[in-house]
N, CA, C and O of each residue as an XYZ file, in Angstrom:
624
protein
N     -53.818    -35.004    250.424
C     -53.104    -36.152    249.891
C     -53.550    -37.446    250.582
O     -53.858    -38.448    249.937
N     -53.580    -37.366    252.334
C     -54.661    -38.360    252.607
C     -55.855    -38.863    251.913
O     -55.921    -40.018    251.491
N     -56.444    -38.324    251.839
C     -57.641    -38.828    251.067
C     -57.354    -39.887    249.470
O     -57.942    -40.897    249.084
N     -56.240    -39.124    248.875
C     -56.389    -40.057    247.570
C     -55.534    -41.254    248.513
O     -55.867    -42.411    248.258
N     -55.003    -41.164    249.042
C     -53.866    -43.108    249.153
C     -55.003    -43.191    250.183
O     -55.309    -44.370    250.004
N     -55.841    -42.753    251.140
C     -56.795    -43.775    251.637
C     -58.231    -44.298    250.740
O     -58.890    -45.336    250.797
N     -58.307    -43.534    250.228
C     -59.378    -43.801    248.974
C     -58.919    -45.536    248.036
O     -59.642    -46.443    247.627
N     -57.493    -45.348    248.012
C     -57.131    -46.372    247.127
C     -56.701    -47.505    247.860
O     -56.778    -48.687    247.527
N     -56.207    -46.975    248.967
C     -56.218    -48.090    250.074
C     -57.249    -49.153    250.365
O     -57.070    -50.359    250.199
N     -58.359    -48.572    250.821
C     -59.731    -49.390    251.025
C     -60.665    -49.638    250.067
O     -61.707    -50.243    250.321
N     -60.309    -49.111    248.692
C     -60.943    -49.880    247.258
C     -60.057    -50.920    246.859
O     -60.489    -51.878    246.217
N     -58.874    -50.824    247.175
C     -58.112    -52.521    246.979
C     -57.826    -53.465    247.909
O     -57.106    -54.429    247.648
N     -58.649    -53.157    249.672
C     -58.827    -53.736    250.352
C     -59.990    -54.699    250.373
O     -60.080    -55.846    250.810
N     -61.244    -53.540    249.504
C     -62.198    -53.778    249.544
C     -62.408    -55.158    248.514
O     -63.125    -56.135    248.728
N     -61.425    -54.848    247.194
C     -61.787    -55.749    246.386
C     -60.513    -56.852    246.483
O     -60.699    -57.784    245.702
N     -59.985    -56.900    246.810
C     -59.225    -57.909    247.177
C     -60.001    -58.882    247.965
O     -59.903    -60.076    247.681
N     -60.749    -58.499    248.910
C     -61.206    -59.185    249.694
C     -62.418    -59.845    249.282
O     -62.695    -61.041    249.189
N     -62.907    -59.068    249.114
C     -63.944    -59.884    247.653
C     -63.634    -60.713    246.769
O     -64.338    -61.714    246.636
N     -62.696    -60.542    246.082
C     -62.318    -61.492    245.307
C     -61.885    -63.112    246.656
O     -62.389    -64.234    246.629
N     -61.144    -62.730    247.346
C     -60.426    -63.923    248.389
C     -61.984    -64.447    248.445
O     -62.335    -65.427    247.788
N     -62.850    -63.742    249.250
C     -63.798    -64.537    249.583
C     -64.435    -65.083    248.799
O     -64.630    -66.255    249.119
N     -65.208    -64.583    247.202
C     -65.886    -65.385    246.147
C     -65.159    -66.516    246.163
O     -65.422    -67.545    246.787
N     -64.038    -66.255    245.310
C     -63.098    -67.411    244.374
C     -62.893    -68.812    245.519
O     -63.229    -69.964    245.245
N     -62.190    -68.312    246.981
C     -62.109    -68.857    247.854
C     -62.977    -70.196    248.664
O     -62.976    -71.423    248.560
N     -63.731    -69.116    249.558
C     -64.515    -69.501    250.705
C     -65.959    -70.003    249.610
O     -66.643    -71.025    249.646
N     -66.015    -68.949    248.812
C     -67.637    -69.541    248.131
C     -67.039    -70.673    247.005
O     -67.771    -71.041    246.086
N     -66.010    -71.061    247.111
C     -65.441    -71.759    246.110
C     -66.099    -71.505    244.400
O     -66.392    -72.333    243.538
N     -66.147    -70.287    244.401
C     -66.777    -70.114    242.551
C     -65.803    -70.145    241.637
O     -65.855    -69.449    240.623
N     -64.665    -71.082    241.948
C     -63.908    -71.019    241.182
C     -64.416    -72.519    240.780
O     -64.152    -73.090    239.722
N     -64.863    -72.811    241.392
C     -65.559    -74.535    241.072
C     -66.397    -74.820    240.696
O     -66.504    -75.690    239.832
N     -67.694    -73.931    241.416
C     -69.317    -74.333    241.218
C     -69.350    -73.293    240.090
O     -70.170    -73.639    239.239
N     -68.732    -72.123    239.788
C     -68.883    -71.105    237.927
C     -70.032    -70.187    238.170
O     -70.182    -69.100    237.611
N     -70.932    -70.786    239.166
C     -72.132    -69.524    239.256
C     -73.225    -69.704    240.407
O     -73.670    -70.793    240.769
N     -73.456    -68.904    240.738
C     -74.441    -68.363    242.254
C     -75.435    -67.348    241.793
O     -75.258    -66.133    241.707
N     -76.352    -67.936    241.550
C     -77.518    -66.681    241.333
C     -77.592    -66.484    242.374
O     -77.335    -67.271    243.285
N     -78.168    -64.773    242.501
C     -77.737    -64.341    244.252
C     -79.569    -63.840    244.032
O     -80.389    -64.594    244.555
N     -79.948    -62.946    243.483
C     -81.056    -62.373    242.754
C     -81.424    -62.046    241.268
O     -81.518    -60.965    240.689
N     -81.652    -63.703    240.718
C     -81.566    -63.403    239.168
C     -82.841    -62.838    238.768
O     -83.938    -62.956    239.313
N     -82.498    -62.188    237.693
C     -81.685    -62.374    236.438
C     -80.679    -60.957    237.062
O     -79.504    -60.823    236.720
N     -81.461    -59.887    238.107
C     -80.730    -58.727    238.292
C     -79.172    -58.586    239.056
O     -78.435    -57.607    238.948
N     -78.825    -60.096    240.020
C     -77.417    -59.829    240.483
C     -77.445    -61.225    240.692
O     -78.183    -61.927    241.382
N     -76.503    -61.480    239.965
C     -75.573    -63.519    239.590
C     -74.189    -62.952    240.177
O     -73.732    -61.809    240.171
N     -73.606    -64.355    240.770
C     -72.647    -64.480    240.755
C     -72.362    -65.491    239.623
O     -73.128    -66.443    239.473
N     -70.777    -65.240    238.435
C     -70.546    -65.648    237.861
C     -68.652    -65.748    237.277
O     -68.001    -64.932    236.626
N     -68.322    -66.864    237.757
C     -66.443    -66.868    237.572
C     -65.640    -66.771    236.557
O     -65.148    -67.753    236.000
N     -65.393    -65.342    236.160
C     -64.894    -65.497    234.630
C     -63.634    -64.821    235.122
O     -63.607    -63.868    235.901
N     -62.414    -65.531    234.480
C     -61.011    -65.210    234.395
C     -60.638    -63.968    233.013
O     -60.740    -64.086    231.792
N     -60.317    -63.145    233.630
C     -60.167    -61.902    232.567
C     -58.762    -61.917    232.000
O     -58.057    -60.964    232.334
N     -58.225    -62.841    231.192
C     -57.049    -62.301    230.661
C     -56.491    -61.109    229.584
O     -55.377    -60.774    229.179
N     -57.875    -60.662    229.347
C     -57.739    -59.334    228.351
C     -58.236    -57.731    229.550
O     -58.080    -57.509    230.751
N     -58.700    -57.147    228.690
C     -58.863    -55.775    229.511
C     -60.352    -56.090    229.071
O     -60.829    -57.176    228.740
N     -61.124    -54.508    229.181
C     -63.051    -54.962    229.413
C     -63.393    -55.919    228.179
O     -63.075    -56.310    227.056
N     -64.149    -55.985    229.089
C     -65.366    -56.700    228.030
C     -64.467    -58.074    226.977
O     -64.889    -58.437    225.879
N     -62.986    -58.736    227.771
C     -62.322    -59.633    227.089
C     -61.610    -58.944    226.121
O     -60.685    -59.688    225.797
N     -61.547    -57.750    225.391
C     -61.108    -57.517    224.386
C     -58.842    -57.348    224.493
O     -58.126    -56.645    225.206
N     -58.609    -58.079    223.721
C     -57.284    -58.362    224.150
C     -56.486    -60.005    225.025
O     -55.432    -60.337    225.568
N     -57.759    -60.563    224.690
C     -57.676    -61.658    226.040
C     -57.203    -62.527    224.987
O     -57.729    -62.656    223.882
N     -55.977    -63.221    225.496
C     -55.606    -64.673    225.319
C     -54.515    -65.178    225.877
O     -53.814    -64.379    226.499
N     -54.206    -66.198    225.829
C     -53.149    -67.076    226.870
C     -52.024    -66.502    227.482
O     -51.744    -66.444    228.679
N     -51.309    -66.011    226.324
C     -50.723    -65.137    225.857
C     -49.792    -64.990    227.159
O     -50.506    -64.464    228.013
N     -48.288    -65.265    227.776
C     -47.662    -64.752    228.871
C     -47.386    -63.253    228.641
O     -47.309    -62.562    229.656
N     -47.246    -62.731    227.589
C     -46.858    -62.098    226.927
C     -48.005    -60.521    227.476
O     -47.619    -59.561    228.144
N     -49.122    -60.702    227.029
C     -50.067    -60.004    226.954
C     -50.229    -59.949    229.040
O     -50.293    -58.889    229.664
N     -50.244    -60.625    229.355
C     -50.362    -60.968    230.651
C     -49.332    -59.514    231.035
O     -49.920    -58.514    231.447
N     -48.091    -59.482    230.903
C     -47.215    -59.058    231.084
C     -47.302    -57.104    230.672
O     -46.900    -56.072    231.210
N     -47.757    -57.324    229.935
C     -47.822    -55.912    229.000
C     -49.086    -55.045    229.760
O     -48.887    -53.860    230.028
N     -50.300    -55.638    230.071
C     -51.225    -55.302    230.704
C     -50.697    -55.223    232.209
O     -51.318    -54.254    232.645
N     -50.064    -55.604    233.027
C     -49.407    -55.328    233.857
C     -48.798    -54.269    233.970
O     -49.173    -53.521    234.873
N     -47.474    -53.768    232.962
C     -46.717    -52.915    232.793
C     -47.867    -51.705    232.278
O     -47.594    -50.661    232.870
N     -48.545    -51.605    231.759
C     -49.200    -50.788    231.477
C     -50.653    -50.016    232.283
O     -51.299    -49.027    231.935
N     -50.822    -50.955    233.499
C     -51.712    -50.524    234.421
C     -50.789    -50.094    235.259
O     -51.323    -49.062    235.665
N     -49.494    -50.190    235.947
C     -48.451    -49.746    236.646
C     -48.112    -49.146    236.023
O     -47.242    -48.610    236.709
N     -48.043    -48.517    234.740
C     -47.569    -46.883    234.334
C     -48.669    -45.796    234.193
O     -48.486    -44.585    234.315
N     -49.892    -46.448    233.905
C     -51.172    -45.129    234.508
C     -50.729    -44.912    236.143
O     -50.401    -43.769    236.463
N     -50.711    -46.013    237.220
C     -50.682    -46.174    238.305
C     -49.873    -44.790    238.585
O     -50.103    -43.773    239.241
N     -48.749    -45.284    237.713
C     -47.916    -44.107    237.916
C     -47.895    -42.471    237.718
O     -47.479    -41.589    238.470
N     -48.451    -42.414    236.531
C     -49.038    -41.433    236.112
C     -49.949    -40.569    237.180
O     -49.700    -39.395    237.451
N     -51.333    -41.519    237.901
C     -51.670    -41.150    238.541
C     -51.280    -40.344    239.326
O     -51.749    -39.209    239.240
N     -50.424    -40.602    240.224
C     -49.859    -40.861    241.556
C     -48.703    -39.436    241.564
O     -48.416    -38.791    242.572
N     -48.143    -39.171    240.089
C     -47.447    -38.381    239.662
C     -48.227    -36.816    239.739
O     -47.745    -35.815    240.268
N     -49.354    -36.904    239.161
C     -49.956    -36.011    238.977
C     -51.096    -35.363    239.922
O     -51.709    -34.340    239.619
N     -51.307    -36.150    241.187
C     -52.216    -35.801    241.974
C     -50.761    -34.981    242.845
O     -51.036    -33.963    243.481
N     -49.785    -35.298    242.839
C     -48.388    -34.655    243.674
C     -48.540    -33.128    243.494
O     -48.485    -32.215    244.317
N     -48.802    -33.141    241.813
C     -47.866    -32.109    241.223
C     -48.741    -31.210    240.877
O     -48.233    -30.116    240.631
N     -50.604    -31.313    240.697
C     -51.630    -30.372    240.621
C     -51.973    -30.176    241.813
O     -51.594    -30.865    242.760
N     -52.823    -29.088    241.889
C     -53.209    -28.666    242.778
C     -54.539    -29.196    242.802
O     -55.275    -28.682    241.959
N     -55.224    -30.356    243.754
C     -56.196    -30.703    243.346
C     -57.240    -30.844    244.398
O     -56.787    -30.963    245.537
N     -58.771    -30.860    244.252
C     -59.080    -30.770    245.283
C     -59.944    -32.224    246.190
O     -59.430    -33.342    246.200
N     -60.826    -32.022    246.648
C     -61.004    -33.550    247.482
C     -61.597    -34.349    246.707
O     -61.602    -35.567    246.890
N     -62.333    -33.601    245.471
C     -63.324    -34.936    244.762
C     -62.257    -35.925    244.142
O     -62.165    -37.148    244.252
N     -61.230    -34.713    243.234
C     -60.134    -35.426    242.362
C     -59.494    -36.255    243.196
O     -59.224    -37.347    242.695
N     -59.047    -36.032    244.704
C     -58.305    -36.647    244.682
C     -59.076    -38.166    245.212
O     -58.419    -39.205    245.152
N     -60.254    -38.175    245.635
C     -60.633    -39.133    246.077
C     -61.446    -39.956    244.812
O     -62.170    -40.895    245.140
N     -61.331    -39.629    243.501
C     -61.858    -40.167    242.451
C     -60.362    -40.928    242.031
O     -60.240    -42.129    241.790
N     -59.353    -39.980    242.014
C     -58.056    -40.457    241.714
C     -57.750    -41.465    242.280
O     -57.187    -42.391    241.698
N     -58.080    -41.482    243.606
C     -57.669    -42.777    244.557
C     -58.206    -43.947    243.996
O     -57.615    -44.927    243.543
N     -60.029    -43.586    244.133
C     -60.521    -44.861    243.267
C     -59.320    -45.670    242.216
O     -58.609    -46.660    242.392
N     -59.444    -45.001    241.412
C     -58.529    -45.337    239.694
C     -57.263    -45.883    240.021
O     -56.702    -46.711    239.302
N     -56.849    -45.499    240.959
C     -55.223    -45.992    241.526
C     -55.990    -47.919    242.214
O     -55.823    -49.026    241.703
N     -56.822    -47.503    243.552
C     -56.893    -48.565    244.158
C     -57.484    -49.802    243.049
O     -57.064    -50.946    243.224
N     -58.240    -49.593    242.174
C     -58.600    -50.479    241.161
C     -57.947    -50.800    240.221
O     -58.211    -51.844    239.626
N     -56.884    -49.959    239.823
C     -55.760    -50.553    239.082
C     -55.275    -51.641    239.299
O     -55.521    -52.703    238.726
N     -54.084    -51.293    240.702
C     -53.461    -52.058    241.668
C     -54.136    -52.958    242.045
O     -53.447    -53.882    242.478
N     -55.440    -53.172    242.096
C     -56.208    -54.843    243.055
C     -55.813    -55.500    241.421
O     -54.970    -56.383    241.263
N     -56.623    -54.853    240.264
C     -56.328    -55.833    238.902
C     -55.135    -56.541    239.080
O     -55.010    -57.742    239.322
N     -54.062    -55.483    238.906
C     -52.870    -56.462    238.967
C     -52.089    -57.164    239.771
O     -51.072    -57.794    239.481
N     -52.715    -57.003    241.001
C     -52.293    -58.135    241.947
C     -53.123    -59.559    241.371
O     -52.511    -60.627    241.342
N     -54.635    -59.467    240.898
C     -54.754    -60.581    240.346
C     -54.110    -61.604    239.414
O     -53.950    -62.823    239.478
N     -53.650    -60.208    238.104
C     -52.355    -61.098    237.037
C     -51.443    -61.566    237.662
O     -51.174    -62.740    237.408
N     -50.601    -60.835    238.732
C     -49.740    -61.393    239.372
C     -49.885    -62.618    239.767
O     -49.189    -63.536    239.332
N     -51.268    -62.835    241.071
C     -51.181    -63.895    241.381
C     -51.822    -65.084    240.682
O     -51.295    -66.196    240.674
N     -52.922    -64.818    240.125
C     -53.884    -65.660    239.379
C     -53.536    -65.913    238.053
O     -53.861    -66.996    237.567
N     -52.947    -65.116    237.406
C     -52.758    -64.778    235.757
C     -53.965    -64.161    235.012
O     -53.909    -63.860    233.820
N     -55.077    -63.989    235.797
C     -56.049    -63.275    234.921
C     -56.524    -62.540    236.006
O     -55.877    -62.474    237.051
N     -57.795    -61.878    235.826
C     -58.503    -60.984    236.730
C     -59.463    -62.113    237.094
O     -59.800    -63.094    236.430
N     -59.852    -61.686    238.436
C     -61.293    -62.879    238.544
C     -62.364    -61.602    238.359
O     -62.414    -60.430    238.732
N     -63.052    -62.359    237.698
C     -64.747    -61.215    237.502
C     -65.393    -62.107    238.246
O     -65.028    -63.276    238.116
N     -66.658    -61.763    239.340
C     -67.772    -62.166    239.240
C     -69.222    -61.427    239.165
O     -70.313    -61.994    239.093
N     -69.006    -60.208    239.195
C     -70.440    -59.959    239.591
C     -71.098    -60.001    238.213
O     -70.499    -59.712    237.177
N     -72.570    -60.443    238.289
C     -73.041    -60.022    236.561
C     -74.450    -59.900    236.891
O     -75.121    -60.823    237.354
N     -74.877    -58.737    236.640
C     -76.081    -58.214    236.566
C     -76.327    -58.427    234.869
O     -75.589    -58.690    233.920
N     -78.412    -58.046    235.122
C     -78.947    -58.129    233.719
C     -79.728    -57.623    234.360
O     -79.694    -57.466    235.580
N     -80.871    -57.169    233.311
C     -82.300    -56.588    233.450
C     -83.435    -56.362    232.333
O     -83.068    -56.220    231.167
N     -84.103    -56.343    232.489
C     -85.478    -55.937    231.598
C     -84.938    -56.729    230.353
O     -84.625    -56.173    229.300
N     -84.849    -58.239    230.604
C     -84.853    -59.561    228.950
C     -83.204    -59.416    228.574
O     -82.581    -60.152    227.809
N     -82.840    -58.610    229.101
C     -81.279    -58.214    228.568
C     -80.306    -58.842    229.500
O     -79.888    -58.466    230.595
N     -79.993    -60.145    228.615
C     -78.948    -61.525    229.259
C     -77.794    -61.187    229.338
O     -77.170    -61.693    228.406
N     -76.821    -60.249    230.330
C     -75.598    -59.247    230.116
C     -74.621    -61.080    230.124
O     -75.021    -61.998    230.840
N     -73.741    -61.176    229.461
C     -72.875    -61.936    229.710
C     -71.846    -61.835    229.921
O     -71.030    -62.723    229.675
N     -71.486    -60.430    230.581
C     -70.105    -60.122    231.348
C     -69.835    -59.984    232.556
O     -70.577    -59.092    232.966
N     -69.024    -60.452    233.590
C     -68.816    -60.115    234.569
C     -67.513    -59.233    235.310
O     -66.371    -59.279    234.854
N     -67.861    -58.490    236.431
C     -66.769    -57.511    236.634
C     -66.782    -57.820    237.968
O     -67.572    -58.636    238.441
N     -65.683    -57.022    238.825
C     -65.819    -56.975    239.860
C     -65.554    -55.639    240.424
O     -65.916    -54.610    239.853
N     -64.603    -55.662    242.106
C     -65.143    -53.970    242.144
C     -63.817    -53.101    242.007
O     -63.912    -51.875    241.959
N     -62.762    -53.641    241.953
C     -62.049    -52.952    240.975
C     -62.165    -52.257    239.614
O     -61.660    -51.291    239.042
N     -63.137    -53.281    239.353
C     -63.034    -52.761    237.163
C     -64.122    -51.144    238.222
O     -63.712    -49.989    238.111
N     -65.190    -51.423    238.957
C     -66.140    -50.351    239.220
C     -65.578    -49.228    239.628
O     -65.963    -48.158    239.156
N     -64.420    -49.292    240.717
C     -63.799    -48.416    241.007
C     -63.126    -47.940    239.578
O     -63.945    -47.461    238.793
N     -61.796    -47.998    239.132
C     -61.576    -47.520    237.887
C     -62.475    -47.207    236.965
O     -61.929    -46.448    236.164
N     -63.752    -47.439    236.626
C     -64.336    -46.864    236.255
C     -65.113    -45.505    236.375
O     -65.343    -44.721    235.455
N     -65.520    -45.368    237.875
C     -65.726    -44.611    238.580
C     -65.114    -43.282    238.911
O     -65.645    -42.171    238.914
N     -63.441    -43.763    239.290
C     -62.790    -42.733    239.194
C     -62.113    -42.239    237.998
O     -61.067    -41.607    238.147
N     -62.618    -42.468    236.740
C     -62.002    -42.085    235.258
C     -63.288    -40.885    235.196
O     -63.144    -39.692    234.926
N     -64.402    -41.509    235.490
C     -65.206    -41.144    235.004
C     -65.372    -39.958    235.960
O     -65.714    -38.908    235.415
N     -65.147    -39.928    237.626
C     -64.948    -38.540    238.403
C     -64.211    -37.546    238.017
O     -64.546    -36.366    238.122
N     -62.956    -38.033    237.454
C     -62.187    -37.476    237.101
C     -62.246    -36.574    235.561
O     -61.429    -35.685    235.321
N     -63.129    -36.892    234.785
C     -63.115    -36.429    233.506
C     -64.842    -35.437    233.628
O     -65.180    -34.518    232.881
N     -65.524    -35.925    234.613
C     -66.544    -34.648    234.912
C     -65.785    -33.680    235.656
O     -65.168    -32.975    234.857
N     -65.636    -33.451    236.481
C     -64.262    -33.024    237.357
C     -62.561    -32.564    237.116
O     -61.772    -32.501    238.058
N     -62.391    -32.429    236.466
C     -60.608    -32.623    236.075
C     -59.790    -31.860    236.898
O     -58.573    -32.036    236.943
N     -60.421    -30.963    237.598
C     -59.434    -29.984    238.529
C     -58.401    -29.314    237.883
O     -58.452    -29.045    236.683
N     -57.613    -29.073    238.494
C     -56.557    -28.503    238.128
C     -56.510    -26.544    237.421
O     -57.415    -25.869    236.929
N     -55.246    -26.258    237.657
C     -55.598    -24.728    237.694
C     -56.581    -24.097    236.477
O     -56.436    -24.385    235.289
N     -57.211    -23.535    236.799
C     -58.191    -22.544    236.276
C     -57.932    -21.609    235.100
O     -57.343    -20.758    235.765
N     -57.923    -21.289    234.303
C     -57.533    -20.514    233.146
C     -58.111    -18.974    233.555
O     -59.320    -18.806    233.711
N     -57.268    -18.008    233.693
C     -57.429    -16.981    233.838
C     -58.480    -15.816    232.823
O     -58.561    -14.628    233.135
């Protein structure tokens, strides 16, 4: 059980802090973009008020709100179900991921009203125009551990 709440611990330490420092200290909430190594890794400041890729995004207090409530009931879900299976270290440390990247998102709505994205890679002529950060990676990561992986008891 250690493993998943420290797993999620230091992926929303991790990206929290990332975010403080971009938006912050590099002030990219001002200057909008930092090529770090283009075209393959930009920094770039995009406010996520929808879920990926914008889809769902608008002003909306409303939507703000719902995406909240609804990443705090996977959260929950999570958290429910790593208790109650029997699971072993990948799950639970993929699980953690998915928890700790939840929870950094919505401390952003909370405090910011949107998500901050910055990272944005491209490659080989292909101009990606989205940016994420390492929350969205973590949740991604651990959906995706989790669904190669699923654990849980064995069928006789």
């Amino acid at each position: 059980m250690r493993l998943f709440y420290w797993s999620a611990f230091w992926v929303f330490l991790l990206d929290q802090a990332t975010k403080y420092y971009v938006v912050h200290v590099m002030d990219l909430r001002l200057v909008g973009r930092i090529d770090v190594l283009p075209p393959y890794l930009n920094l770039r400041m995009a406010w996520n008020t929808g879920i990926n890729f914008g889809l769902l995004a608008g002003d909306a207090a409303l939507t703000r709100w719902i995406l909240i409530a609804v990443a705090l009931l996977i959260s929950g879900v999570v958290i429910w179900w790593v208790h109650r299976e029997p699971l072993g270290a990948w799950q639970r440390l993929t699980a953690g991921l998915l928890l700790g990247g939840a929870i950094g998102n919505v401390i952003d709505r909370l405090v910011y009203g949107a998500v901050a994205d910055f990272i944005n890679m491209s490659c080989c002529g292909i101009d990606n125009p989205y940016a994420f950060n390492v929350a969205d990676v973590a949740v991604f990561a651990g959906a995706l551990g989790l669904v190669v992986a699923p654990g849980g008891k064995k069928p006789s």
